[in-house]
C-alpha positions in Angstrom: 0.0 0.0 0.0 1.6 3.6 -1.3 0.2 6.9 -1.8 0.1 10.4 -2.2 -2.8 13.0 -0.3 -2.8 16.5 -1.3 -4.4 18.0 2.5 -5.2 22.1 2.3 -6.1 23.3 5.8 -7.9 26.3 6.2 -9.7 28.4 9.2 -12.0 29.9 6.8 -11.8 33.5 8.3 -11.9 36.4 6.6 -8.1 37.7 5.3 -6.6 39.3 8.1 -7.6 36.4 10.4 -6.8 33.6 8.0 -4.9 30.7 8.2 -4.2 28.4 5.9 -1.5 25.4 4.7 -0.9 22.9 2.1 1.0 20.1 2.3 1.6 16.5 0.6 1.7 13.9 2.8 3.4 10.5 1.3 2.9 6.8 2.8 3.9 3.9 2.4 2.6 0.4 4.0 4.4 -2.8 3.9 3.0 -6.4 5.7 5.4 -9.2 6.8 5.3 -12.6 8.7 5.0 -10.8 12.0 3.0 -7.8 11.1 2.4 -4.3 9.9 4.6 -1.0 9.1 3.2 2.2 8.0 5.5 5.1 7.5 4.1 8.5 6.7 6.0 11.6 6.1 4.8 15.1 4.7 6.3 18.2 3.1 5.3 21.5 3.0 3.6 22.7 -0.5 4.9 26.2 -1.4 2.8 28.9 -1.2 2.5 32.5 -2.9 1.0 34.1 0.8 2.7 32.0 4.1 0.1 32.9 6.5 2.1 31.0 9.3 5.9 29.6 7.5 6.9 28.0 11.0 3.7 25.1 10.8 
């Protein structure tokens, strides 16, 4: 099991109290004799506007 998720979070405020982030998250599952590993990591889309660049 692999894939890619685009996620866009947003508060939904109006402009000066907006926040907002994109990012891609990547996984990857793998099954064996004695069990189950996930592994997710995600990076950080880039953005025109970085409401909060720290997140």
């Amino acid at each position: 099991m692999n894939g890619v998720i685009f996620n866009s979070q947003s508060a939904g405020k109006s402009e000066s109290f907006s926040i907002s982030w994109n990012r891609i998250i990547l996984y990857a599952g793998l099954e064996c004799k004695n069990g189950i590993s996930y592994f997710r990591t995600w990076l950080r889309s880039p953005a025109v506007k970085d409401d909060y660049p720290n997140i």
